[in-house]
Every structure is written in C-alpha cells, then in structure tokens.
VOKE-749765 format. One record per residue (C-alpha): residue in one letter; x, y, z. Coordinates in steps of 0.02 Angstrom, whole numbers, plus 50000, padded with zeros to 5 digits. Example, Ala and Ser with C-alpha at 12.3 -4.5 7.8 and 13.67 -1.06 7.14 Angstrom:
2
a506154977550390
s506844994750357
// end
This chain:
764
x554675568256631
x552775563456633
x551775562256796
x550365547556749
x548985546256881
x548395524856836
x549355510356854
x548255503356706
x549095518256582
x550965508756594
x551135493156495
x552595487756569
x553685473056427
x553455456856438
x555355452456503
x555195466256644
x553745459256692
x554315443056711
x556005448356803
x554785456556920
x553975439656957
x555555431256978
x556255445757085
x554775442757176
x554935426057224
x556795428957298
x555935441457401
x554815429457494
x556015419257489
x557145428357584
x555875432057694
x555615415157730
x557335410457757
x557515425257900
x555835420857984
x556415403858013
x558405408058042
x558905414858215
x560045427458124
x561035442158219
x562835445658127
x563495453658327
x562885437658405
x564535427258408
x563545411558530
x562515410458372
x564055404058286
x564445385558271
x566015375858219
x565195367758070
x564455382457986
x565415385557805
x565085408357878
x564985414158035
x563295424658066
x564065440458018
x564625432957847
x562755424457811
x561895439157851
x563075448557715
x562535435357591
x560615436957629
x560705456357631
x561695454057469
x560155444257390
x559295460457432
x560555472457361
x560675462757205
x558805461257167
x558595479957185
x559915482357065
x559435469856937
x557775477856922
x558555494156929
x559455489556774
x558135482756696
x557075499356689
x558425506256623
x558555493856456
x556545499656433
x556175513356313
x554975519756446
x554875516356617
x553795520556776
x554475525256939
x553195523757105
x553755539157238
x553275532057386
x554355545057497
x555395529657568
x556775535657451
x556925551557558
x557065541457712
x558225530257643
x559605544457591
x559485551657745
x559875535357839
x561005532357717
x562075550157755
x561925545957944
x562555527257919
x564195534157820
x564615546257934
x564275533658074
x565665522057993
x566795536258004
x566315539058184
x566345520858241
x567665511558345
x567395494658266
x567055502158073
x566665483058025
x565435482158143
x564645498458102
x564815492657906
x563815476557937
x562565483058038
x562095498957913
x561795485157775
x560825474757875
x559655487857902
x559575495857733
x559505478357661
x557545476357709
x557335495157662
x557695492057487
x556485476457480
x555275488057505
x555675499257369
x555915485257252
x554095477557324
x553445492657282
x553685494257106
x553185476557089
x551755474757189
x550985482357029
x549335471557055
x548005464157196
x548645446557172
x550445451857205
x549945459557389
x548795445257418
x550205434457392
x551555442557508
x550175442457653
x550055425157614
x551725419657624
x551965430857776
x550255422657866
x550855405957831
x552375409557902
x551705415158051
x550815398058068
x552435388758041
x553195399958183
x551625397358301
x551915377358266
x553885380658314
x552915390658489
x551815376058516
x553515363658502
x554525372658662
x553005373658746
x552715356758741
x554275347758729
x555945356058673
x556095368158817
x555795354558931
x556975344958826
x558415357458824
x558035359159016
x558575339559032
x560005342058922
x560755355459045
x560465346059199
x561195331059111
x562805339259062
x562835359959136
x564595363059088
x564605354958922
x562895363858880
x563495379358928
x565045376658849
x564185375158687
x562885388658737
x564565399458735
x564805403958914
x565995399259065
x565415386459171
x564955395659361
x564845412459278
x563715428659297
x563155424659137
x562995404959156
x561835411259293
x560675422659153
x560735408559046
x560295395559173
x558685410059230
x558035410959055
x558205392059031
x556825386559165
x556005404359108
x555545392058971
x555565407758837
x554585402758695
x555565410258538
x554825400758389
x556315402058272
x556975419458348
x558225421458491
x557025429658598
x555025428358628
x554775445758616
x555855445958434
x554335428858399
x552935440558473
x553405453558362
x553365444758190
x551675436558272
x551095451458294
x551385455058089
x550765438958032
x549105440858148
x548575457358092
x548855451857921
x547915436257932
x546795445658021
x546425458057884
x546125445757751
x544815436557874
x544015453457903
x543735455757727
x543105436657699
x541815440657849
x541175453457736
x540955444957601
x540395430257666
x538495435757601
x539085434657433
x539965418257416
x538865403857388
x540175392057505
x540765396657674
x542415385057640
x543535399557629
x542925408757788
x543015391957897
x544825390057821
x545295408657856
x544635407058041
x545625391458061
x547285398458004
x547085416858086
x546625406758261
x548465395058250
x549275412358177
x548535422558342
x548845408858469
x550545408958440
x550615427758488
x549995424358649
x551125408458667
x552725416858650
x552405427258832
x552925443458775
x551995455458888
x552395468058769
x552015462358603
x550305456058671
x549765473158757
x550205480458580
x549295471058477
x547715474758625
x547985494358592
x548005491558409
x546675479658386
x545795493058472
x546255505558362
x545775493258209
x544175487958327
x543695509758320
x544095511258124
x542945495758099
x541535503658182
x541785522558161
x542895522657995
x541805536057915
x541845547658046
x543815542758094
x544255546957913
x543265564457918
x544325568458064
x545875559758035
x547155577158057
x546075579758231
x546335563158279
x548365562658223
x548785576758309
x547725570358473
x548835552858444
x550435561558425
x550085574158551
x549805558058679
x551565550758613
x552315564058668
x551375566758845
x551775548858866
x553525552158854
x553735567358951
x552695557859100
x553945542759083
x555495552359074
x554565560459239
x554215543959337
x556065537759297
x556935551159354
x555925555159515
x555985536959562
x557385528859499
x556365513959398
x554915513259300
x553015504159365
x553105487059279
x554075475759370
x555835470259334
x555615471559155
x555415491659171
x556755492059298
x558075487159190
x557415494559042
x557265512459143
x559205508459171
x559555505858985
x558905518558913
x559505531059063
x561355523759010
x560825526558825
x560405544958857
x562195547358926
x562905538558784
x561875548958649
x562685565958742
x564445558058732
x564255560558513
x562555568758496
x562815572258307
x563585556158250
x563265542858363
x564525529558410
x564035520658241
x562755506358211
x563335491058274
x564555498558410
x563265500258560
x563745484758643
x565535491258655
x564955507758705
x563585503358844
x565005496058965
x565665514658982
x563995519659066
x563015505159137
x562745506659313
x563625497859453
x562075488659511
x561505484159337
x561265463559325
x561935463159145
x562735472658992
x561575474258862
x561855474458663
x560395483758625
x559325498758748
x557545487958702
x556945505158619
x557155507158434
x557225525358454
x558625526958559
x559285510758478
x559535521958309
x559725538058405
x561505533358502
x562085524258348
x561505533358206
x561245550258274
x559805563158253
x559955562058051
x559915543858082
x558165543858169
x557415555158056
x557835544457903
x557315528557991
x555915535958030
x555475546757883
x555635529557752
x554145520857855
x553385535657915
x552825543457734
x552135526457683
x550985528657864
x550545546257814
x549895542557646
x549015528657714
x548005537457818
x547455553257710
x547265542857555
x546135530957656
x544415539657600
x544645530957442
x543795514857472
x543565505357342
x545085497457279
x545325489857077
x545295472857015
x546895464756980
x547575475956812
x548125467856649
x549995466356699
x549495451156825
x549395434356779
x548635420556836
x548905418357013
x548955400757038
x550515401256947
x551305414257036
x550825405557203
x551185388357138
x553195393057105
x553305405957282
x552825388857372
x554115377657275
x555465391457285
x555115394957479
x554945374257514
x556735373657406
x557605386857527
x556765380457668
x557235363457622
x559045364257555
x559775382257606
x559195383057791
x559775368157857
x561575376457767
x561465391957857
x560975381158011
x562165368358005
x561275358158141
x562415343158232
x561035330058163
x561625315758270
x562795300458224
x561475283358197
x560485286058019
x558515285358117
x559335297458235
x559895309158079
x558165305258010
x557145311058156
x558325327258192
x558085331457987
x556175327658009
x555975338958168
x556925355358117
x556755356657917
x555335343557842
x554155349957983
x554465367257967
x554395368157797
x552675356657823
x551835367957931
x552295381857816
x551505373157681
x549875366957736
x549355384757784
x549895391357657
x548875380557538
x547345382657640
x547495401657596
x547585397757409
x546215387257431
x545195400257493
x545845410657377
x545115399957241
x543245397957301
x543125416157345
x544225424757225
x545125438057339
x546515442857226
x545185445957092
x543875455457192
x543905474957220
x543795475657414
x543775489857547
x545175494957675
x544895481657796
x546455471357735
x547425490257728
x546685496057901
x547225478757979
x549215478657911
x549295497957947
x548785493458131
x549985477458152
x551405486958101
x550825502858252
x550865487258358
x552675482958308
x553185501158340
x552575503758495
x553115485558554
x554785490558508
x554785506758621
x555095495558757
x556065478658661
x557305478458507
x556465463858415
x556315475958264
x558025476158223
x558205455858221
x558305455858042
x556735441558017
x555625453058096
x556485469358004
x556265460157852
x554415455557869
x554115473957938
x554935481357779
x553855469057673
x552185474557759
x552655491157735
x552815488157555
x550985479557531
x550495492157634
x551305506157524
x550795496557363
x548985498357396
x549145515757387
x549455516157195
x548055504957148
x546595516057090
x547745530857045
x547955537257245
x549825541157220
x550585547957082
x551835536956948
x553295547156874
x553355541456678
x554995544756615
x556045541656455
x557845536456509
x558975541556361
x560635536056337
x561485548256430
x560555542456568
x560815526256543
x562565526756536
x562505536056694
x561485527356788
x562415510856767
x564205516856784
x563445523956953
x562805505556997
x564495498556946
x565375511857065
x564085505557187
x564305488857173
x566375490257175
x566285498257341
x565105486657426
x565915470157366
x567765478657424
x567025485157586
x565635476657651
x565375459957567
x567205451257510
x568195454157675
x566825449357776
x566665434757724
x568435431057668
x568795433657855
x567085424757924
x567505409557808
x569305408357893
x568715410658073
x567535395658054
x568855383557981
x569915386958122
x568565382358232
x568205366858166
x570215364658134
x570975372758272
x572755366358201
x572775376358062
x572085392858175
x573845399258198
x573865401158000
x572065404157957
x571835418858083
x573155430458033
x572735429857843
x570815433657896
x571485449957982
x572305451157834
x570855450457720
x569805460657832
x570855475057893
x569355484357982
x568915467758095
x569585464958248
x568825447358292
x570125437158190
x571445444758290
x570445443258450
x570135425158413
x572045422858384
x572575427558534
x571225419058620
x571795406458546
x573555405758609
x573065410658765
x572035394558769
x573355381458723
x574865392158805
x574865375558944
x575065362958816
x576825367158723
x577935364258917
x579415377358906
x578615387258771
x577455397358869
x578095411058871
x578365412158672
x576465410058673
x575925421958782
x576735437058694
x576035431958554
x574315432158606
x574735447558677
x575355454358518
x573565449658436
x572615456058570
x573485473458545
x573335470958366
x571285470958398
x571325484358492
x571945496758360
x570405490458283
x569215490858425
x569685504458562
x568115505758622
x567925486558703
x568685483958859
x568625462958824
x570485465558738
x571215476158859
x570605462258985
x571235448258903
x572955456958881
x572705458359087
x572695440659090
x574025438558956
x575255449559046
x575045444059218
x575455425459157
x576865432359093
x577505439059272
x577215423159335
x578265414159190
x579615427859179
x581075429059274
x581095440959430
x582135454059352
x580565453159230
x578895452559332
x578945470359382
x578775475859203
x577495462359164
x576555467759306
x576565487359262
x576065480959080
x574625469859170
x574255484259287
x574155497959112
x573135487259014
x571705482459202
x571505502659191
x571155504059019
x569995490159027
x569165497959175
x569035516459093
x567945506158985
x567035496159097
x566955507559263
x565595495559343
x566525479559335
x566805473159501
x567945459359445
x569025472359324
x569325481359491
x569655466359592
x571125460959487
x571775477959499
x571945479459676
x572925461959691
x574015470559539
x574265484759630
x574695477159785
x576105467459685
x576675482059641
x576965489459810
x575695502659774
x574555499259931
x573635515159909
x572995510459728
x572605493859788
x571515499459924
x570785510559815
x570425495659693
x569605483259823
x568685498759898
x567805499459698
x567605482159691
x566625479859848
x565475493059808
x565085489659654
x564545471159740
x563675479759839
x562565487859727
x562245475959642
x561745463059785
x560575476759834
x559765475659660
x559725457759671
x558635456459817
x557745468459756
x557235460759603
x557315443859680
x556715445559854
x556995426759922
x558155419659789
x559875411859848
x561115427059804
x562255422459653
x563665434259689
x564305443159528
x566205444259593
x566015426759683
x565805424759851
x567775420659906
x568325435959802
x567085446859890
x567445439360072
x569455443260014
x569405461959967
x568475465160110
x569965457660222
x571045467360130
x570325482660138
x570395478660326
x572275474660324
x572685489560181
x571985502760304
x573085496960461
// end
C-alpha cells in the first residue's frame, strides 16, 4: 500500500468516474426526497390507508438507495487496477456504532424496531463516506451546498405557506369536523392526546415539510449557514468581479433561506444559530489569531461543555425543573427519566428504536405526555445504544470536526482538478433528477387524498408537488447563475465557505442537546451530507492523506464475497420482511375485508414484528359488535394476537392493555361460571400493563373496578388510591404550566369524581 499526499496524482478511469457522477446524483436526490418527506419509520399517525408501504417500509427503501450506492461504488474500486481510498476517520466511528447497534438488536425488546432504526441511522453515515470519495473536486462541493441551499428555500416557501394559510386552514378543518380530523390525525376523539393535538394545532407550529418546527429549524439552520458561506465568500470577491449579479442573487436567496429559520419558532434552533454565527462572526474577524490558538481555545470550549453540564445537572436536581419555561420543564423530566433508563442496561442500552416502549416504565406521575424521544441526542443514543454507541456516533462526525479545525491554517484551497467536468452538466442533470423524484416519487411516498372534481385534483397536485418542486427550482437556478458570472466552482477561495458549514453543523449539535430533530432522518441526512463537503475539503490541496492501493485478486475475491454476505443478511433481515409485512399491513387498511388473511401472513413474513399481530387483534377487537352471537369467537381471537405481540414486544404495556380490554369483554359475554376466570385473566394482564406503565392513572383505574369484581376490596382500594394520585400530580403540573387554563383532566373528570367515592366507601 502507497500513501499519496494530492488528489491531482490519482487519475481515477473514465467509467468510475462517471459512476461517481451518477452515484452522485442519487445522493441529492435522496436528499431531496427526505427534506421534503415527513419521514419517521416509529411514527404509525404518519401512515395512511393509500400508501403502497407503511413509513417503516419507505424508509427501508430510501436507506436501501443508500446502502446500495455505497456498495456499487465499493465494487467498482475494486474492478480498477488501482484505486484510492480517502481516511476520513468516519470509518472508525462507523464500526463502533456499528458493534453497539448489533449488540443493541440482541438487547432489544422489539428487535424489528431496533433493526430499522440502526439502518436508518447508519444509512446517512455511509452517504458520507461515499460523498467523500466523490467529492473529489470544488464543483462537486459547490454543488451539494447548492442543492442543500435551494432546498432550504423550498422549505422556507413551505414555512411561509402555514404561516399564512394552511395552519389557519387545517385550524378550520378541525373545527369543521374535530372527530373526523382527529380520527384521521390518529387519535381518540375526547382524549389526553386529542387534547396535545388540539394545543399544538392553534400553536400554529410551522414545520415546513418536517413533523415538528424544531426538526424545520434544524435543517434551516444547515441550509442558512451554507448559503451563508457561499455569500461570505461572494462578498469577498465582489472587488474582483466586473458584475455584482451574482452577489445581489446570493443575498436574495440566503435572506428567503434565513427567514425561514426564524419562521419556524424554534427557540432553540434560533439561539443556536446566534451562538454560532457568533462563533463564525469571531473566526471572520480574528481567524489568524483563532487558528494560532486553536488547542487553547478547544480545550476552553470543551472545558465550558462540560461546566455547562455539571451546572445543569446542578439546577435540575436542586430544583426540580430547569429556567426556561415549560419547554425546560418537561425536557428536565425527560432526560431525568432517561438517566434512570440508561442505569436499568448501562452497557447495552434497551436498543435503538425501543425508547418509546421503555420511557413508560419511568416517566413520572405528573408528566403531561410519554415521549418517543428524550429531545437530547446524547442521551437519545446513550439509553439506546449504550456508551460504545455514543462514542461511535460521536467519533464518525467528530474526526471530520477535528481535522477541520487543525488543518484550517491552510487557506488557500485548489482549483477544480482534472477529474471534474464541466459543471453545468453536472448541475443541469442533479436538477432534472431531483425535479423527477420530486415530481413523480414524492407524491408516491406521500400518497396525498388529492380530492374527487379534476380542478380540485389540479389545485391539490399544484399546491404540494409542482410548487415545491418550483420553489426548489428557481433558487436553485439563481445559484447556478451566479455560479456562471462569478465562477465559484472554478476559483481557489479561502475558508469562509468551510468556517460557515463547520459552524451550522455546531449549531445543529447544540440545538439538539435540548430537541431530537437530528435523528428525523431529512435533517440526519442533510447533516451527514454537510459533514461530507465539509470533510471533502479537507483533501483538496493535499491536507489529508489518500491511501493508494493495488487490490489483487485475492482481495478482490474477498472483498466481494464479503459484500455478498453483507448484502444476504440485510435483504433477509432488515429489508424483505419489512416490507413484505409493511406492504400487507397497508392493504388491509385500505381493504379491511381481507385483514383477517393479510395480517397473519405479515407476522408470518416478519417474525421479529409485532405490529401485524397487534393490528390483528385490534382489528377484531374493533368489529367484535358486528358478527351478533359471535362475539365471543372474536374476542379470543384478538386476544390470541395480542399475546402473540407480546412475545414480540414485552416491553410495551399497549398489548397487555388491550388484552385488559379483550378479557374483560369476555366476562361480560361469558357465562357466570366463566367471568371469574375472565376477570383474573383481565385483572393479570391490567398488572402487567401497569408494571410497565406505573404512572398511568387510567391503567390503575381499571384495576381497582377489576379488583373490586373480584372481591378483592383491599387491591381495589389500593388501585383507586394510585389512580387518584397520580391525577393529582398531574393536575398540579397542569396549573402549573397553565396557570388559568380550563383543567383537561387526564383520567376524565367522572372517573376521577368515582374513585374518590370509592375510596370513601372501600375504607368503611
């Protein structure tokens, strides 16, 4: 093996070179196709009846795209006589994580869960390594900071929108129809949660495409700092140029780009990007003297990380909450649950994708809602992936950070090299490829209801694909155009453009101490692809070294009997039951007659999932009224599917609920020899559910009227005892956080007025 120090010394062939332009292009265009998809694969409200997948099964496919481009280019080095390799240190990272996800499989109570979510993170990871061997050239970068700038535009367009007119519009829609909107918002009508949904309704959130407007502040805040960047370095060249076209089109763009940061609301992504356009603000005006101290000042920065933590783990625990308002109340509250649930499996976590299951066993009685994330994305990968977890995640970003600060000092970076290309052509087919997938894939994976009348079909198409896709385009053009008077892929330039994406992506971390729009895999994506430029710049000039190698055909041989063992187990594991068992799931939803047959053969396909058999018995637990005399017959059989999922899920108390339910029909259907049994059943499955969700009020509730069935008066008081205090807790919290507000009782105001009278009667 040969370590080569310039870029400029590989002559990479002509057909790898090309496959790294195509490979490329799917890139961005899977970039583009997250940034503008609200995709989650544990979200099941983002599921609709008319989508061909589920979210779980499209986010597969997408991360697939990603696992297949890595290995087609991996297997195209391999074909070359010689071949270059570009260490960024990600790989290191990536192993580790890698390690930690496996075991975390092993560790998980829902393994398909913890499957999923370990390639949906590696997924992006991968990108970057791929980005980084092919971001061999200024043009290439230019054009990924393009495509994520213009982006940004397109999703501060989408901000713009809700302000304006669709939140008010979804707004009408509720108040038109609330229990048929909430139905198809995925919640029970008079609910807790109807009531969260109803709050962040007239909250009027402003999401852009995302589900939240902290996950939209957070790609903002990538898309600014980018834009940003290139402006800074079109300011400084300004002298040069003999037009001033291509700064009056940069300001224009990076001004929509940065107001729809400060659209979306999200306290936290905006007081990032303040602390890091600080920072940027400082290397701007002191660079020289920044760079001559950098270790001083990383230690000093570090050294503050860590004071800042030790003073917030402080304030929580003296005072219960953290200074901030709600928003740090609850979060305090997460993350205090979180640190109980990371000492529960401190070396293995409870596996990625298995937190929501897991945070029921120690949220606190007076907590408003159970969370699916802690809105840190330390602890986030700390209680699911464990310690070897966090230091991989952070390790594969972190050594890209490193080596961008001490290799800073080299300022001058090279003109595009002689592998490029003309880049009009290269930007000419990314905008036709992203306007195709934009145009013809998304509204797939979307799967909109478009309306019945053709103008009303028209105008639905017009407002959430042609416009999109519009308002991607017309920035995105304006940047070539710039691009073309001044010549910024061509030009050697300084760090500004570096110094601006290195800052945007500080902004995303420390926005995400406090929020978990990181891990929404649009904005992991785009992070992942910064990263990459980011990394990428590093090589040009000779910075980093290139490992030169000579793969002979023991190697090769190797090397792709490896991939094929690769490949094997990720299409048997991850990819083919998935979405075997995501395709079925959705054709029973949009033909719930053939549910009873579809749903057993997608357990059957996936035998790690417990959803199909969770949905089965839901399903007969639904429709149990409609077959008179059979009722019975159906209830045990959604009670056999509900026990079914929980050999696959022991960790969620929903089943063990539902097979509550289940079971106490059955007393009621049974004969009286009968009900006892069905009621000790009913009464078994309440406690397991409540082991599982100790600070459920209603869990408790249902217990004590059990109990009291049962003869066992002592339990029962016991029960209502639980229930009322947990009520009480949380009404306390409610006031607190609502001073003024009409209470919206979590166990329901009759319930609540009942266990009290018979905890009155229970104790006579």
């Amino acid at each position: 093996m040969q370590i080569m120090q310039l870029d400029s010394e590989i002559s990479k062939p002509k057909p790898l070179r090309r496959l790294e332009y195509v490979l490329l292009i799917l890139c961005v265009c899977v970039l583009a196709l997250r940034v503008t998809y609200a995709e989650n694969p544990h979200i099941v409200q983002l599921n609709t009846p008319n989508r061909i997948l589920g979210n779980d099964g499209f986010s597969l496919v997408i991360s697939t795209v990603l696992f297949a481009a890595a290995i087609v280019w991996w297997l195209g080095i391999l074909l070359c006589r010689k071949t270059s390799y570009r260490f960024s240190g990600i790989e290191i990272g990536l192993a580790l994580f890698l390690i930690a996800g496996v075991i975390g499989i092993w560790a998980a109570s829902n393994k398909r869960s913890a499957i999923t979510d370990l390639v949906t993170l590696i997924g992006p990871i991968l990108m970057a390594l791929l980005l980084i061997q092919i971001l061999d050239s200024s043009e290439k970068i230019i054009l990924v900071l393009f495509v994520v700038v213009a982006l940004g535009a397109a999703g501060a367009f989408q901000c713009f929108d809700q302000l304006l007119s669709s939140n008010q519009y979804m707004i009408e829609d509720y108040e038109k129809d609330p229990a048929g909107h909430i139905g198809r918002a995925g919640f029970e009508p008079n609910s807790f949660q109807h009531m969260l949904y109803e709050h962040r309704l007239y909250s009027k959130d402003i999401r852009g495409f995302f589900t939240t407007g902290n996950s939209a502040g957070s790609f903002a805040i990538l898309a600014t700092f980018a834009s940003i960047g290139l402006f800074i370095e079109q300011f400084k060249n300004r002298l040069k140029e003999s037009s001033h076209i291509p700064l009056v089109l940069f300001t224009i763009v990076t001004a929509v780009v940065t107001a729809g940061l400060i659209i979306t609301h999200s306290k936290g992504a905006i007081i990032a990007s303040a602390v890091s356009a600080g920072f940027l603000t400082a290397y701007l005006l002191f660079g020289r003297w920044l760079l001559a101290h950098r270790k001083t000042v990383l230690v000093f920065s570090l050294s503050a990380v860590v004071a800042g933590v030790v003073v917030v783990v402080w304030y929580g625990t003296s005072h219960g909450y953290l200074p901030g308002g709600n928003s740090m109340l609850v979060r305090w509250q997460y993350w205090l649950c979180s640190a109980k649930m990371y000492a529960a499996k401190p070396l293995t976590g409870v596996g990625g994708g298995n937190f929501a299951a897991y945070y029921t066993h120690y949220k606190l009685p007076q907590a408003l809602e159970a969370v699916r994330d802690p809105h840190n994305f330390v602890l986030t990968i700390l209680t699911q992936y464990g310690p070897l977890g966090l230091l991989g995640f952070v390790t594969a970003f972190g050594c890209v950070l490193y080596k961008t600060i001490f290799t800073a000092a080299a300022i001058n970076s090279r003109p595009s090299n002689e592998n490029s290309g003309s880049f009009m052509a290269l930007a000419g087919a990314a905008l036709v490829a992203i306007l195709a997938t934009l145009l013809a894939l998304r509204p797939i994976l979307t799967a909109d209801n478009i309306g019945d009348t053709f103008m009303v079909k028209v105008s639905v198409i017009l407002t959430l694909y042609v416009i999109p896709a519009i308002t991607f385009c017309i920035p995105f053009l304006l940047l070539w155009l710039s691009d073309e008077k001044s010549c910024i892929t061509t030009r050697a330039r300084d760090n500004s453009t570096r110094a601006a994406v290195f800052c945007g992506l500080v902004a995303v971390l420390i926005h995400n101490l406090i929020d978990f729009a990181i891990f929404e895999p649009g904005v992991l994506t785009c992070f992942w692809a910064m990263i990459a430029c980011l990394g990428a710049t590093g090589f040009e000039g000779g910075r980093y070294r290139i490992f030169v190698f000579k793969p002979s055909f023991t190697v090769r041989i190797t090397a792709i009997a490896a991939v094929v063992a690769v490949v094997w187990v990720y299409c048997g594991y991850a990819l083919v039951p998935t979405v075997k068992a995501s395709a079925a799931i959705q054709k029973s939803l949009r033909n719930p007659s053939q549910a009873v047959r579809l749903l057993p053969a997608a357990a059957a396909d996936d035998r790690l999932n417990p959803a199909p058999f969770n949905f089965a018995g839901r399903f007969y637990l639904q429709h149990y009224n409609q077959i008179p005399g059979k009722q019975a017959l159906m209830l045990i059989q959604a009670a056999e599917y509900f026990n079914a999922a929980t050999e696959r899920e022991k960790a969620d108390f929903k089943n063990y609920e539902k097979l509550m339910t289940v079971y106490e029909l059955l007393a009621i259907h049974s004969t009286p020899d009968h009900t006892r049994q069905w009621l000790q059943k009913a009464y078994g499955s309440g406690l397991e559910a409540a082991r599982r969700y100790p600070g459920k009020g209603m869990l408790q509730f249902e217990l004590g009227k059990i109990a009291e069935r049962l003869d066992d008066n002592d339990a029962a008081l016991a029960h209502y005892k639980k229930a009322v205090k947990i009520e009480d807790s949380y009404r306390a919290q409610f006031r607190r956080m609502y001073p003024g507000r009409e209470m919206f009782s979590r166990l329901g105001q009759s319930r609540y007025e009942e266990a009290k009278k018979r905890i009155a009667k229970l104790k006579d």
